[in-house]
N, C-alpha and C positions, 0 to 999 in steps of 0.2 A: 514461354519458359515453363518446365515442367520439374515437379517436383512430385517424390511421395507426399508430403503434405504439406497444405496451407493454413497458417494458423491467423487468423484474424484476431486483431488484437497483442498489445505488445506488454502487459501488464502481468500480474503476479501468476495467472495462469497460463497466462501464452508462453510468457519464456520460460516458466517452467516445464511445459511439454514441448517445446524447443530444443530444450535442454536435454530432456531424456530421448526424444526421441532423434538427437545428433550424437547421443552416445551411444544410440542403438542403431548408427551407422547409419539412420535415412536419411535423405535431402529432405530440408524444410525451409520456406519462406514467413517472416512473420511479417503482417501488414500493420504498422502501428500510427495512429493520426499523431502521436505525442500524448493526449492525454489517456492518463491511469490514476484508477482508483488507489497506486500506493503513492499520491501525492499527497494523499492525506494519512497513510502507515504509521501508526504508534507508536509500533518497533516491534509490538507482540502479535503473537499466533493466535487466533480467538480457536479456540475448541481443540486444538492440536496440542498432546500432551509429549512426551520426552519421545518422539517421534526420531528414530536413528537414520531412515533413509532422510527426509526431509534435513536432520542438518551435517549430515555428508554430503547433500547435494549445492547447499548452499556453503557449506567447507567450502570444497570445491572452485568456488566461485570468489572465495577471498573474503568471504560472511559468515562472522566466528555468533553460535548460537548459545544462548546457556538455557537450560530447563532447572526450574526452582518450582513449586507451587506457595503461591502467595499474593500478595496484593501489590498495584505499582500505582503511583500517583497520578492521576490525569488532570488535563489542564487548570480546572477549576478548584481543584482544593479537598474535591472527592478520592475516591479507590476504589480500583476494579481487579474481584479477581483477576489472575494469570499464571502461566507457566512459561511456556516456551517464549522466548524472545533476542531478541539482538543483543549482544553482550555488554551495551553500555545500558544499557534501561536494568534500573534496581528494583528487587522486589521485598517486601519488609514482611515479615512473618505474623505481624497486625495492622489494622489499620491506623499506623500511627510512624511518622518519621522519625522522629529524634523528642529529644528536651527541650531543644530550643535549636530555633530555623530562620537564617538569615536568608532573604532572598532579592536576588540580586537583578536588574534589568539593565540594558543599554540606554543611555539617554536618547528618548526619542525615538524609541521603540514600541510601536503601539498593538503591534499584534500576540503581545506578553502579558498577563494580568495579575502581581502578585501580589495586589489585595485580595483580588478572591481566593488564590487561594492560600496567602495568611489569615484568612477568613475561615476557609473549611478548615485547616490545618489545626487553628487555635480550640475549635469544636471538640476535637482530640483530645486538647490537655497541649500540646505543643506551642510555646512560646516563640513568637514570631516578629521578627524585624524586617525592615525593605530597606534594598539600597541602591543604591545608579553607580552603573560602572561606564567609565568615561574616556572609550579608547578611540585613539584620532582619526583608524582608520573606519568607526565607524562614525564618526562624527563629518568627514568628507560627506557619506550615504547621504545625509540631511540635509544637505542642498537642493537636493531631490526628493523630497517625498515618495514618490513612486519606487525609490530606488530602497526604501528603510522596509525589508522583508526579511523573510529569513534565508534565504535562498544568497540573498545578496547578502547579507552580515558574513554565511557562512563559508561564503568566497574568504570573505579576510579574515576570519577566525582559524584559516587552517596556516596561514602566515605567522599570525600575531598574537595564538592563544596565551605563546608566556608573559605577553601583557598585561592578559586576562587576569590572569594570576599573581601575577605582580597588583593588581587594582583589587581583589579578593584578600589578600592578604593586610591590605593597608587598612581593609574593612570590617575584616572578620575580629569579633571579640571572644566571645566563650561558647559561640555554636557550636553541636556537635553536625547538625546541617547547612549543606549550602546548597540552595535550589539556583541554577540557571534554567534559560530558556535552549532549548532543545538545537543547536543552532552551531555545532562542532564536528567536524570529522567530514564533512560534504566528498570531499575528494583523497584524503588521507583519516581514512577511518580507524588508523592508531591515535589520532587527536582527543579525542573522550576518554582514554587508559592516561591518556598521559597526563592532563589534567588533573582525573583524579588522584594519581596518584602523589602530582604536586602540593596538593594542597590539604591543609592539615584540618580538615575535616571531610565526613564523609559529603560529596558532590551526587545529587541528582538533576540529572536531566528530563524539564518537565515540559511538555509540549506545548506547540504554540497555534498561532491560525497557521492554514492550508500557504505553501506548500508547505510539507514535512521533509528537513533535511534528510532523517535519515530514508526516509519511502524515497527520497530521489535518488540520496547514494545506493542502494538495495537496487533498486531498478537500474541503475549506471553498471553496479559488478554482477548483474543479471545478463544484461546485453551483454556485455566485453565478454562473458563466459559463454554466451550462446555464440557468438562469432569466433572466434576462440575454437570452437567445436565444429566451426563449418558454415555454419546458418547465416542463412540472407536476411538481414534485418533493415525492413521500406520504411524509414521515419519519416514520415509527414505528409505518406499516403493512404488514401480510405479503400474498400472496397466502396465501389460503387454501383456494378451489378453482376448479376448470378446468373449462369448459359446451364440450362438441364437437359440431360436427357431422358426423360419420362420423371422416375424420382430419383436418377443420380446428377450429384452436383459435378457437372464438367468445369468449366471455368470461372474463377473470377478474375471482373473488369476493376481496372482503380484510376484514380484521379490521376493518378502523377504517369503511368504505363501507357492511356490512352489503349491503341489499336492492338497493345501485344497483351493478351491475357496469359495469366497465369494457371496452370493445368496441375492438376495433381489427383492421385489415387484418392485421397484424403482429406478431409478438409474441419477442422477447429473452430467454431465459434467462441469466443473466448473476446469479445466484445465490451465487456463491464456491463453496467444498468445505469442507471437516467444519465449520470455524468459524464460517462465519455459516451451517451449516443447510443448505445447497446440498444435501450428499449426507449420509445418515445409514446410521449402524453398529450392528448388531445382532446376538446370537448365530447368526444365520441367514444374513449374509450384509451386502454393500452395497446402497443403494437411494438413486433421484433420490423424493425424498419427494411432492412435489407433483404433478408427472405421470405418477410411474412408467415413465421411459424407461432407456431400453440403456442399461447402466453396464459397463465394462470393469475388472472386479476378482476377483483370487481365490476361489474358493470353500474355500480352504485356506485358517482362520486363519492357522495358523501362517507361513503366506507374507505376514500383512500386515506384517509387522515387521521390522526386526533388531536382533539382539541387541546390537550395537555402539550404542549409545543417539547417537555421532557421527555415524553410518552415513548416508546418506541411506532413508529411508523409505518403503518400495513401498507403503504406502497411500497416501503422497500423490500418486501416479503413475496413482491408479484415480481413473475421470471418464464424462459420458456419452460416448456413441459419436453423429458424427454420418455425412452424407455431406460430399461434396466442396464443397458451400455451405454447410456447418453444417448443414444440416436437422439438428435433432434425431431418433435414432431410436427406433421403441418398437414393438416386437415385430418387429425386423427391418427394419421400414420406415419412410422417411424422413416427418415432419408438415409439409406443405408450405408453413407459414406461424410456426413455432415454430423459431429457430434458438439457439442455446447458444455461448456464448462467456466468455473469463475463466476464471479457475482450476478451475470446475465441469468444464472438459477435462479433467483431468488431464495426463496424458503421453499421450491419445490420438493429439493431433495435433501430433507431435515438428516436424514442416515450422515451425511459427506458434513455434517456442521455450517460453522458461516464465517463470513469474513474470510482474515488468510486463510485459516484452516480448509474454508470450501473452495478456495483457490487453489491450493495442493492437492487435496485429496482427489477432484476433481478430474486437476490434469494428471495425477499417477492413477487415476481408473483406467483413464481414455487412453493414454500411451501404453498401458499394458496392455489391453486389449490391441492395438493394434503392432505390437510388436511380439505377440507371445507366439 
């Protein structure tokens, strides 16, 4: 199968240069294993400010964006600046939510924590209550432990939110806040407007453990919008080897295609880092697994870590090395048809930011270059 390009990887920078580069009319294949770093997505854009291409593209796609600068709450009772993000994530112009914060979890819900953060919250000045909401269809989930996620709740929260709300209301005293867990809108992402708008206080939605509903919905009207557009999208296939010719990339092999490789002018690395497999770790050292390209990391263990377990993490900081187009590089020199984009940088390329933001900016480099 031949295509202009191959994008490896099905994550916030694959379907985004998917996406641009099916609206600039070339064939593209994305190879996705299923796992993506936006199963753990906030909702916000780390370093991406009121960026107007970025939310016409995800317009576009049926993902309404708002930019505010300000603070949003995160799981634990803390705040992180922010600006750009997904239109149900609030942002509060201090770090401070309200006067007083009822907050509310499913019975038997355990990947939700809101002592801690009636904990952080109260640090603030904000008066703080907890409370159990008690709906039957998640109360089924419970028979199965495995099954009480958030993935799974938010299957039947797009059913039975105004139950929700009916159980918030029987609860709610004289909060001006009602914190839920993040766990609305999976598949009908007008379900979080409508909520809040039901209910007579102001609603925030506060994140929970991995998965993150809305990183799955965002990747769901990513995909639909990349095929939508034309593009082949391989869920639950890997690349699994690389045919060169001197330093151009001719084919790649994957698990599910076998004998038929896929050919293209172009080709995407756009892979993630340690999580989905991008970059792997060994008593020997870091490695991009699949091509064996320039990776910028310690060769000091003991420099990948720190000890502060809060700390930020200079593993996650090691990535390939490219040039000034991405070219990916591999033994010092750039492959002039293989560029890398998305978290698999690391902290290489501090210019393009981190998180989403190095995920867009990334892939609008790489697709204008090859579309200009």
């Amino acid at each position: 199968m031949k295509f202009d390009t191959v994008i490896i990887g099905g994550g916030l920078a694959g379907l985004t240069a998917g996406i641009c580069l099916q609206k600039a009319r070339r064939t593209t294949a994305v190879i996705s294993t299923g796992q993506s770093a936006l199963h753990f997505f906030s909702g916000a854009f780390e370093t991406l400010g009121n960026d107007a291409r970025t939310i016409e593209l995800f317009g576009e796609a049926g993902i309404r964006l708002h930019y505010r600068e300000g603070w949003r709450l995160m799981p634990l009772g803390s705040f992180r600046e922010a600006t750009l993000s997904l239109e149900d994530i609030r942002f509060f112009e201090e770090r401070k939510v309200g006067r007083k914060a009822l907050i509310l979890n499913f019975l038997g819900y355990s990947d939700f924590f809101p002592e801690f953060i009636a904990e952080g919250l109260r640090s603030t000045g904000t008066a703080c209550r907890t409370g159990i909401l008690r709906i039957p269809e998640v109360e089924v989930l419970r028979l199965s432990p495995s099954e009480v996620r958030s993935v799974h709740i938010a299957r039947a929260m797009d059913k039975v939110w105004e139950k929700v709300v009916q159980e918030i209301r029987l609860l709610h005293r004289d909060e001006d806040v009602i914190i839920l867990p993040q766990v609305f809108g999976l598949s009908d992402p007008t379900v979080p407007g409508q909520l809040q708008g039901a209910v007579p206080a102001k609603v925030i939605f506060a994140g929970t453990l991995p998965p993150s509903v809305p990183g799955i919905r965002t990747q769901w009207q990513l995909r639909r919008r990349y095929e939508v557009l034309g593009g082949t999208f391989l869920l639950g296939d890997e690349a699994r080897e690389a045919v060169f010719d001197g330093p151009v990339l001719k084919q790649i092999l994957t698990r599910n295609l076998g004998a038929h490789p896929l050919e293209a002018d172009h080709f995407i690395l756009a892979s993630g880092s340690f999580f989905s497999k991008g970059l792997s770790s060994s008593p020997t050292g870091i490695r991009e697994p699949l091509f064996g390209l320039d990776v910028s990391a310690s060769s000091d263990r003991n420099a990948w870590y720190d000890a502060d377990f809060h700390a930020d993490q200079p593993y996650m900081g090691f990535g390939v090395l490219t040039d000034s187009r991405l070219h990916a590089l591999k033994d010092g020199r750039p492959l002039p048809n293989l560029f890398a984009a998305g978290s698999i940088l690391g902290a290489t390329r501090p210019e393009l930011g981190s998180g989403a933001g190095l995920a867009i900016r990334s892939a609008f480099a790489i697709t204008d270059f090859l579309t200009a």
